[in-house]
C-alpha positions as CSV (number, residue, x, y, z in Angstrom):
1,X,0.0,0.0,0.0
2,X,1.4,3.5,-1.2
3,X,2.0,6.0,1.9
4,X,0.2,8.7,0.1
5,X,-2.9,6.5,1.1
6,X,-2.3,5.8,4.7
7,X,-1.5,9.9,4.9
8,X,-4.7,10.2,3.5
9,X,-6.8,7.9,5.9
10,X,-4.6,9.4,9.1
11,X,-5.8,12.9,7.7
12,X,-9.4,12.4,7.6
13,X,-9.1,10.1,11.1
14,X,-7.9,13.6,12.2
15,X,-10.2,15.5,10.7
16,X,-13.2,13.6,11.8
17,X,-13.8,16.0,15.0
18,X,-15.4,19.0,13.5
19,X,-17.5,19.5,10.5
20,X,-16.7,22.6,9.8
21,X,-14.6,22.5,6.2
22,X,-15.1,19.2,5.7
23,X,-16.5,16.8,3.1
24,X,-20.0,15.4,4.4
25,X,-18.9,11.5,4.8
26,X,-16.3,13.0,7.1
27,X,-18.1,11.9,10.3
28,X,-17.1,13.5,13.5
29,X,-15.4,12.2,16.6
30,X,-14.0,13.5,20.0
31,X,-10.6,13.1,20.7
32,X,-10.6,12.9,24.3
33,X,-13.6,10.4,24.7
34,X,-13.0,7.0,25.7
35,X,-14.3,5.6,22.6
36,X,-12.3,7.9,20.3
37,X,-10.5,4.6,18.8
38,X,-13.6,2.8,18.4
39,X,-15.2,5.8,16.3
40,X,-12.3,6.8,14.6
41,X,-12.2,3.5,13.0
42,X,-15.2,2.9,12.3
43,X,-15.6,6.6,10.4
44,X,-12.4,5.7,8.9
45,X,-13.8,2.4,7.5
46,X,-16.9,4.6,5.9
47,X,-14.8,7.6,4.4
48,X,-12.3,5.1,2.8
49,X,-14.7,4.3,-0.1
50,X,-14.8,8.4,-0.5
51,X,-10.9,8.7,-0.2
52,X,-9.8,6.5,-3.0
53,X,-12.0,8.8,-5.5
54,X,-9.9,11.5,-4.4
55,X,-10.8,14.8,-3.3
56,X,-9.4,17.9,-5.5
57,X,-10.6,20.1,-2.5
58,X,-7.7,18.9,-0.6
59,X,-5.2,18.0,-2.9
60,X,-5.5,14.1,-2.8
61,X,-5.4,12.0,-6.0
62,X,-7.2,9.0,-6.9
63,X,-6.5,5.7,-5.7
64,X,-7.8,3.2,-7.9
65,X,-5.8,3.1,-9.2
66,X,-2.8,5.8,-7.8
67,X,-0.9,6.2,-11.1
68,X,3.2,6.8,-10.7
69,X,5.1,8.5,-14.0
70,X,8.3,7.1,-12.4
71,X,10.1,5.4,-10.0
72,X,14.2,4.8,-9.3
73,X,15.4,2.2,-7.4
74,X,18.9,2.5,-6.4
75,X,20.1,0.3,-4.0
76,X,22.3,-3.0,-2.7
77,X,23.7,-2.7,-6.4
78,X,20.3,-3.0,-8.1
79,X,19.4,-0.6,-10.5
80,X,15.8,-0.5,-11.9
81,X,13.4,2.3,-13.2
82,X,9.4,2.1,-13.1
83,X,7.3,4.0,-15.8
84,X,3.9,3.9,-15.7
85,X,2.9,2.3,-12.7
86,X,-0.3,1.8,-10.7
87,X,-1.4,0.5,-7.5
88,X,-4.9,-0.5,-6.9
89,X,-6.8,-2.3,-4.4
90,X,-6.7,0.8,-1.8
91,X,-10.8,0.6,-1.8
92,X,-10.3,-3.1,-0.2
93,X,-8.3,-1.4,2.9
94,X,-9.8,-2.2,6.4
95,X,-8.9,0.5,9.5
96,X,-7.8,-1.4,12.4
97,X,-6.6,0.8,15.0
98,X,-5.9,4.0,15.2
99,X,-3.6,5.9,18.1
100,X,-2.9,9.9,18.8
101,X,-0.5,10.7,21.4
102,X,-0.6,14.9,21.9
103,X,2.0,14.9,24.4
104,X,4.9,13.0,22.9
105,X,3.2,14.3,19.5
106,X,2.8,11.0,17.3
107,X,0.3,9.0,15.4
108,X,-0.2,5.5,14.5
109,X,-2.7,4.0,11.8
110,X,-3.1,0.2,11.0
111,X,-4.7,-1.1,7.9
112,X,-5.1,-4.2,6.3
113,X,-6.1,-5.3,2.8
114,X,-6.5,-9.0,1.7
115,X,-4.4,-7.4,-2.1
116,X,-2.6,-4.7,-2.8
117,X,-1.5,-5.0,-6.7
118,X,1.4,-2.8,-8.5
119,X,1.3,-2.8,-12.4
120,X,3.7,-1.1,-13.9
121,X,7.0,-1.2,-16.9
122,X,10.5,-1.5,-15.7
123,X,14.1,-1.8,-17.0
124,X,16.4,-3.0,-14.8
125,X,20.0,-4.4,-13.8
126,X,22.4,-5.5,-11.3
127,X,22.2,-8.4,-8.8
128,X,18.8,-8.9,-6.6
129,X,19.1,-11.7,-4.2
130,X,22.5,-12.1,-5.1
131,X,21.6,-13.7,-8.6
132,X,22.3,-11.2,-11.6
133,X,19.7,-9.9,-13.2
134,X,18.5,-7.8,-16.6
135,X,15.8,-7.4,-18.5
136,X,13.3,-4.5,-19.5
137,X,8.9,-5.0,-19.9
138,X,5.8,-5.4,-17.8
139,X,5.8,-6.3,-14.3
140,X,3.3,-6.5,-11.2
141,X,3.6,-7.1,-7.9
142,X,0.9,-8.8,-5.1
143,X,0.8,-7.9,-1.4
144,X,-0.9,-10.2,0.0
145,X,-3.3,-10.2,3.3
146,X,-1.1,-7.7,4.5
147,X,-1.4,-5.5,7.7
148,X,0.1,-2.0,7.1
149,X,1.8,-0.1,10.1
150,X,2.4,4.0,9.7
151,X,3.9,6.2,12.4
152,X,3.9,9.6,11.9
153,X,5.7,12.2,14.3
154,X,4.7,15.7,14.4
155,X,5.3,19.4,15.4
156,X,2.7,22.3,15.6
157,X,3.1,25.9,14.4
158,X,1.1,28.8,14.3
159,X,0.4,30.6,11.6
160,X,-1.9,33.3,11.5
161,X,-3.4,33.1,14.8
162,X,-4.0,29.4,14.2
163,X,-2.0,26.0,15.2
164,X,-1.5,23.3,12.7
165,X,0.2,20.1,12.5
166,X,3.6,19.6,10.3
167,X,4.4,16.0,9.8
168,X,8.0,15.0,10.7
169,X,9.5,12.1,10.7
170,X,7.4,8.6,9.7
171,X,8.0,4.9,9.5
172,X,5.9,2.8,7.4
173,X,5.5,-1.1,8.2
174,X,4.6,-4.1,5.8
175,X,3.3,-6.8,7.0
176,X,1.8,-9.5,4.4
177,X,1.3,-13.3,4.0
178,X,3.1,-13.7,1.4
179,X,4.3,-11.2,-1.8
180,X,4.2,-12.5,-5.4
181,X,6.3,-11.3,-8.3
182,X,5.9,-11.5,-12.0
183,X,8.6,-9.6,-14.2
184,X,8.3,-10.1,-17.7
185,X,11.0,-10.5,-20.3
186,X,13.9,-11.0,-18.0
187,X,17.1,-11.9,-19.8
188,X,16.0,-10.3,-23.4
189,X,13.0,-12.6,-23.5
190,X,14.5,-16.2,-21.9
191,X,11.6,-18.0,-20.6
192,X,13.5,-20.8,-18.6
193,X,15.6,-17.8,-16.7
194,X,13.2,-15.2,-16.3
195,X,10.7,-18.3,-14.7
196,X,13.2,-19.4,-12.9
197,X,14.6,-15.7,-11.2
198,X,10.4,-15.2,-10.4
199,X,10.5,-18.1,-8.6
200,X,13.7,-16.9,-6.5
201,X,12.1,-14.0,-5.8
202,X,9.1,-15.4,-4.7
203,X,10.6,-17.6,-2.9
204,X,12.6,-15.0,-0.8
205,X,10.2,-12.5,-0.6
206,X,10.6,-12.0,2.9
207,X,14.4,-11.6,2.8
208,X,13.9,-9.0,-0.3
209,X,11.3,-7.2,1.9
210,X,13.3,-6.8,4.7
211,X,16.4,-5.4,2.2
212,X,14.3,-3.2,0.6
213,X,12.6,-1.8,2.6
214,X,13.9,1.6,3.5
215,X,13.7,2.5,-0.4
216,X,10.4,1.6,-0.5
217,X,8.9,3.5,2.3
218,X,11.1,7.1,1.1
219,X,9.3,6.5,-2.3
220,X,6.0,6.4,-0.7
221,X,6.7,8.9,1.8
222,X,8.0,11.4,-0.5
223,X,4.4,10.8,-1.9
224,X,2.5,11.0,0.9
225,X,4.1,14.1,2.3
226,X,3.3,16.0,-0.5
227,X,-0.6,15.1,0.1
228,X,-0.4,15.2,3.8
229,X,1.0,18.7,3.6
230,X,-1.5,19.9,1.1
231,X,-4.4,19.1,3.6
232,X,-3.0,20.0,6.9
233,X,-2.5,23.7,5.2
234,X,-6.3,24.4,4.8
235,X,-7.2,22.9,8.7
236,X,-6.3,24.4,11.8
237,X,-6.0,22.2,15.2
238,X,-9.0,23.8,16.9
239,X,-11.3,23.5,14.0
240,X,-10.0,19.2,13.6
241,X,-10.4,18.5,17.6
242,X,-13.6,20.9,19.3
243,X,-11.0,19.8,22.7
244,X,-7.9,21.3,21.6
């Protein structure tokens, strides 16, 4: 699941206080009631069909699917550029839990979808798994029945009068049941090598997960900030919480 997405829900979890500026199937919430968790889930769960339309209003794209012009991956001596991509399944995601901590100023947001699918073209080369590998087409990638962790800290600054959040540092978790890989035309088109690398890399997804995943998560976060930013700029803290 992109970060742009779990910014996205986190928002509207926030935002879910007040009605004030708000799209209707934003549904509001208290933040210091005992059953803030429960509601903010469950008004999480009934915006999410609304989020992955998008909402111009506030900057946030479409999610199904979230197209990607392009993509590098540099790292542990793989090279390999993504044009074209496009993840879909956001409108399958399932809020679990959600946790806002004023006083040491963080945020936590777990999700869950049974598939997360990435479509997209790719040329690439270098070593993945410690096997060589080249090759340039069509590729797509399967999360599956994965829980998704985000962490967001935060500062707030006034501007104008008004307090808003600014997201700092975040850390996005993965956690699936398995992730399955299909790269096409690997090896200039050599069935027997390009089946067998897929298998490899099925076989270890866990390993490449795990090796990866710092790249991945500054792709989707350099995503995700852009969005989160967007939509923090047009709501002030005492019009998001009616308690702040």
């Amino acid at each position: 699941m992109s970060k742009a997405l779990c910014y996205s829900v986190l928002c509207f979890l926030l935002t879910v206080v007040n009605g004030l500026h708000l799209p209707s199937y934003v549904k509001p919430c208290a933040l210091k009631s005992p059953d803030f968790k429960k509601c903010a889930v469950k008004h999480g769960n009934d915006a999410i069909p609304f989020l992955v339309k998008g909402d111009r209003a506030y900057g946030i794209p479409a999610f199904n699917p979230l197209r990607i012009p392009f993509v590098s991956i540099q790292a542990a001596g793989l090279h390999m550029n993504l044009t074209n991509s496009a993840f879909s399944g956001a409108e399958t995601l399932e809020v679990v839990d959600v946790d806002i901590n004023n006083e040491t100023k963080y945020m936590e947001l777990k999700v869950k979808s049974p598939l997360i699918t990435l479509d997209f073209d790719y040329t690439v080369e270098g070593k993945i798994a410690s096997l060589p590998i080249t090759g340039q087409g069509h590729g797509k990638i399967d999360i599956i029945d994965a829980e998704y962790g985000y962490l967001l800290y935060f500062e707030l600054i006034e501007k104008d009068g008004k307090t808003y959040l600014k997201p700092g540092k975040d850390k996005i978790t993965i956690t699936p049941k398995s992730i399955k890989t299909d790269l096409q035309n690997l090896f200039n088109g050599n069935k027997q090598l390009g089946d067998a690398l897929n298998q490899v890399l099925n076989d270890n997804w866990k390993e490449l997960l795990n090796e990866f995943s710092s790249t991945i998560s500054e792709i989707y976060g350099s995503i995700a900030r852009s969005v989160f930013e967007k939509l923090l700029e047009k709501i002030p803290m005492d019009e998001t919480f009616t308690d702040w």
